[in-house]
C-alpha positions as CSV (number, residue, x, y, z in Angstrom):
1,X,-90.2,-74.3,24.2
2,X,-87.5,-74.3,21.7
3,X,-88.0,-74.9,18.3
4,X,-86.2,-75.4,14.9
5,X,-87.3,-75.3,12.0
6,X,-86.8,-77.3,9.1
7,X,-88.3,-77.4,5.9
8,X,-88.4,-77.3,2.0
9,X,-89.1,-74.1,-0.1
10,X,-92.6,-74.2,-0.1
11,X,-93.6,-76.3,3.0
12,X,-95.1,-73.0,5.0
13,X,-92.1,-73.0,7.8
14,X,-92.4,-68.8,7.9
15,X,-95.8,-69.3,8.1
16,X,-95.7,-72.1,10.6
17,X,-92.9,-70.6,12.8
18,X,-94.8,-67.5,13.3
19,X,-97.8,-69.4,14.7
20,X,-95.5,-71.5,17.1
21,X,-94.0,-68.4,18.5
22,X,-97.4,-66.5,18.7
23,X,-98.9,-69.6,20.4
24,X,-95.7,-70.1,22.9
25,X,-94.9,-66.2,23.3
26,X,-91.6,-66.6,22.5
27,X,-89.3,-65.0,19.7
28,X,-89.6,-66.0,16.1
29,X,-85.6,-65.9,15.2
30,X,-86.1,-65.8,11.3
31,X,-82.5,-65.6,10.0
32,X,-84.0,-63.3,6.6
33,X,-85.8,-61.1,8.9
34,X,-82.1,-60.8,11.5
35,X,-80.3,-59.6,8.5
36,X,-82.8,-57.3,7.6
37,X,-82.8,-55.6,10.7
38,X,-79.3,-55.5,11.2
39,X,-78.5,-53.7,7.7
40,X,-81.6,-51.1,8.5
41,X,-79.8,-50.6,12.3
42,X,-76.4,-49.4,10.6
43,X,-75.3,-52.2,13.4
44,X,-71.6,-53.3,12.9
45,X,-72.5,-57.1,11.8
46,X,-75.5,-55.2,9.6
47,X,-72.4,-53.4,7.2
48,X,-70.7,-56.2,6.8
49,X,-73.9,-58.0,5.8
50,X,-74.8,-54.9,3.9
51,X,-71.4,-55.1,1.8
52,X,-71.9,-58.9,1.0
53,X,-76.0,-57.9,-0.8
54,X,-74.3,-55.1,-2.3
55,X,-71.9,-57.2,-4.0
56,X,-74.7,-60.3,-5.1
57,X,-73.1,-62.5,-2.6
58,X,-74.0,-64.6,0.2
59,X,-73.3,-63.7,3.7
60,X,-70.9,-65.9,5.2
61,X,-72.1,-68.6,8.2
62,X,-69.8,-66.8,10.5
63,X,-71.7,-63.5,10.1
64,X,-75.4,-65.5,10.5
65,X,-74.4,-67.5,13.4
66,X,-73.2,-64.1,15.1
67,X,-76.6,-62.7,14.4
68,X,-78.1,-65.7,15.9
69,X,-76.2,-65.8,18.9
70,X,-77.2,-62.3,19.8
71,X,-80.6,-63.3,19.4
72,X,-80.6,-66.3,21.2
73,X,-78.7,-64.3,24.3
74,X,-81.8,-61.9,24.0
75,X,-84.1,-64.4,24.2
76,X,-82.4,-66.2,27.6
77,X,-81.9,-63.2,29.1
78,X,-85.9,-62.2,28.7
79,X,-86.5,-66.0,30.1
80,X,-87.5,-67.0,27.2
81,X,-87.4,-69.7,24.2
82,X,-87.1,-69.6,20.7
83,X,-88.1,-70.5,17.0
84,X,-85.0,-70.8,14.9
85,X,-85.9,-70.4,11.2
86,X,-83.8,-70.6,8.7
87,X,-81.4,-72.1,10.2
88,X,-79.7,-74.8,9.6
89,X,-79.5,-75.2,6.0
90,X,-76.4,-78.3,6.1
91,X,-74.6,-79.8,8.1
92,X,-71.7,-77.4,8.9
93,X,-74.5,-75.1,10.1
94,X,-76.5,-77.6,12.4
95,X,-73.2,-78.3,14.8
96,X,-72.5,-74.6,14.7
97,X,-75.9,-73.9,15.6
98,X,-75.9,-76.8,18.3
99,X,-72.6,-75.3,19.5
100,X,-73.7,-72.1,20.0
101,X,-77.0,-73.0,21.8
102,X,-75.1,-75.2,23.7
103,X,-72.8,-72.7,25.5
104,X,-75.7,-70.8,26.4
105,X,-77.9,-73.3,27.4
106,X,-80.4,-72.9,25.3
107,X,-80.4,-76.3,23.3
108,X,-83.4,-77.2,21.5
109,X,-85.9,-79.0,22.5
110,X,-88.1,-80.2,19.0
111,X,-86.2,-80.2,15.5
112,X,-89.9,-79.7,13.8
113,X,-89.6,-81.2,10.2
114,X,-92.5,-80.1,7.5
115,X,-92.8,-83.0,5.0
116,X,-94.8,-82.6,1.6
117,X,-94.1,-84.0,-1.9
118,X,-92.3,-82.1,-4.0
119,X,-95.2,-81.3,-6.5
120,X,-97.2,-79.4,-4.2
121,X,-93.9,-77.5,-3.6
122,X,-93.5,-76.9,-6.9
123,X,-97.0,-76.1,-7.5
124,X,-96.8,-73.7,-4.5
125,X,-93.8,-71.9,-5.5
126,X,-94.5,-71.2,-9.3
127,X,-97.6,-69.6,-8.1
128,X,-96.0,-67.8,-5.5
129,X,-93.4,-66.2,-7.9
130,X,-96.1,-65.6,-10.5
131,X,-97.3,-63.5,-7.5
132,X,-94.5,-61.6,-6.9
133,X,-93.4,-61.6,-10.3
134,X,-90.2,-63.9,-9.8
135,X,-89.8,-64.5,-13.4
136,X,-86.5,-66.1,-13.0
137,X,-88.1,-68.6,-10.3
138,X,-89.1,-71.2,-12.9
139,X,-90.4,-74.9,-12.7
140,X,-86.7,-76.4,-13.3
141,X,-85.1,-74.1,-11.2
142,X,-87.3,-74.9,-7.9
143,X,-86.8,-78.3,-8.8
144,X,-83.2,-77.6,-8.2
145,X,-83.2,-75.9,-5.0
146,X,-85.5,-79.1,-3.8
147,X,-83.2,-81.6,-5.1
148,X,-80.5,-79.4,-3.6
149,X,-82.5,-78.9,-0.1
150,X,-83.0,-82.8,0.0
151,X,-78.8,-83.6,-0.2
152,X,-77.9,-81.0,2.0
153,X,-80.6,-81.4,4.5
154,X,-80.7,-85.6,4.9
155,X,-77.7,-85.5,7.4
156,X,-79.6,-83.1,9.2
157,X,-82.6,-85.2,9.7
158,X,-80.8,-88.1,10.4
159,X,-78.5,-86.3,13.3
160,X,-81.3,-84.8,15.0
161,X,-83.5,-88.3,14.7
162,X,-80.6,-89.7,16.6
163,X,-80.6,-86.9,19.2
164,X,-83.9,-87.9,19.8
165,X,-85.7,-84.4,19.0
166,X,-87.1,-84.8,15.4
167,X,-91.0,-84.3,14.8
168,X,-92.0,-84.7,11.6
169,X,-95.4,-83.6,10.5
170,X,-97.3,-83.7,6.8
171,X,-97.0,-80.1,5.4
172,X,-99.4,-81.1,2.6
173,X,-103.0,-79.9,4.0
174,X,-103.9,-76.0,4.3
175,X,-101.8,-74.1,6.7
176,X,-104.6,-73.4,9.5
177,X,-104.8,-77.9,9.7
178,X,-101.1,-78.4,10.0
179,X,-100.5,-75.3,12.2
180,X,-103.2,-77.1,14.6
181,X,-101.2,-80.6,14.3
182,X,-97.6,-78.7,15.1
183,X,-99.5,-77.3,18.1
184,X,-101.2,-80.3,19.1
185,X,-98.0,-82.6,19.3
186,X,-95.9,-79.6,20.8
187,X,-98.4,-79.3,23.5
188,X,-98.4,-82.8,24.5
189,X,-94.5,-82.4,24.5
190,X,-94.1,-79.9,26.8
191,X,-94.6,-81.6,30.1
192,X,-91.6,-83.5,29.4
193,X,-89.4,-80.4,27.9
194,X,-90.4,-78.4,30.8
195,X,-89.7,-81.4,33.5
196,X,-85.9,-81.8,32.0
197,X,-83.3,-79.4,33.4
198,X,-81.7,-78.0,30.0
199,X,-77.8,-79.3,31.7
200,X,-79.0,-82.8,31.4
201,X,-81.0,-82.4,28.2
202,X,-77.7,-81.1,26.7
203,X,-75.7,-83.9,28.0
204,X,-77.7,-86.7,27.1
205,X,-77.6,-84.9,23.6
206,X,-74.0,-84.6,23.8
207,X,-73.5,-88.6,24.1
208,X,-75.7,-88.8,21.1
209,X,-74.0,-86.2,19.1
């Protein structure tokens, strides 16, 4: 099974991609967690990554998508799948992401969308920086990002709803009751992902695309 993820601040996709990759045995490809790991390896991608935090910046696609692709090479060469979280964010990042998984013939199978209004977001995400004592995560700001998130993100949708791999599923109940819907649909799914050879599951997305 291979699985992206694709969510709002708020909509439990760390949370849910853990469980699908738990559930599936296969590797949870969190991009957060990649650069982490490459900065505390001293790994050649890691200080270039390490000279972008150090400077406030963001780390550039180019560097991400590297860190993906090695991850997604680990994961075919262990005969495995993947959950891809936190990537993609637009839609620059979704064809580079497609290209990439492409070429190694790893294309995903589910785009896995997590729906829920953006008041529980909100309402989620102010309590979750009270928390961790965000004090510069405020109200209007998270209403930003989600306003932000829902330009950037509605080509995505729409590309992948073409492609014919978009599930969408209501992030709005408690985690444990939309972790057992993801499963549930996936489940049902993966006769027919594991009956398609991934050469003609990547051509017939390549006519779509």
């Amino acid at each position: 099974m291979r699985v992206l993820m694709i969510a709002p601040p708020g909509a439990g996709k760390g949370t849910q991609g853990a469980l699908i990759a738990a559930h599936f045995k296969v590797p949870h490809i969190a991009t957060g967690d990649l650069l982490r790991a490459h900065v505390a390896r001293h790994t050649h991608l890691g200080q270039a990554v390490k000279q972008y935090l150090e400077r406030g910046e963001l780390v550039p696609d180019e560097i991400v998508l590297d860190m993906v692709r090695l991850a997604v090479i680990a994961a075919k060469d262990a005969g495995q799948g993947y959950v891809l979280d936190g990537i993609p964010r637009n839609m620059a990042q979704a064809r580079a992401t497609y290209t990439i998984v492409h070429e190694l013939g790893m294309t995903a199978n589910v785009a896995l969308h997590l729906i829920a209004e953006d008041q529980e977001l909100v309402r989620r995400l102010v309590a979750r920086a009270s928390l961790e004592g965000r004090a510069d995560d405020t109200e209007s700001v998270i209403r930003r990002r989600l306003t932000l998130y829902k330009e950037v993100t509605h080509p995505i949708l729409a590309w992948y709803a073409e492609r014919g791999i978009l599930l969408s599923v209501d992030a709005m109940p408690p985690a444990e009751q939309v972790g057992q819907e993801i499963l549930g649909a996936l489940e049902a799914m993966r006769p027919l992902v594991d009956g398609v050879p991934d050469r003609l599951s990547s051509l017939s997305a390549q006519r779509r695309s």
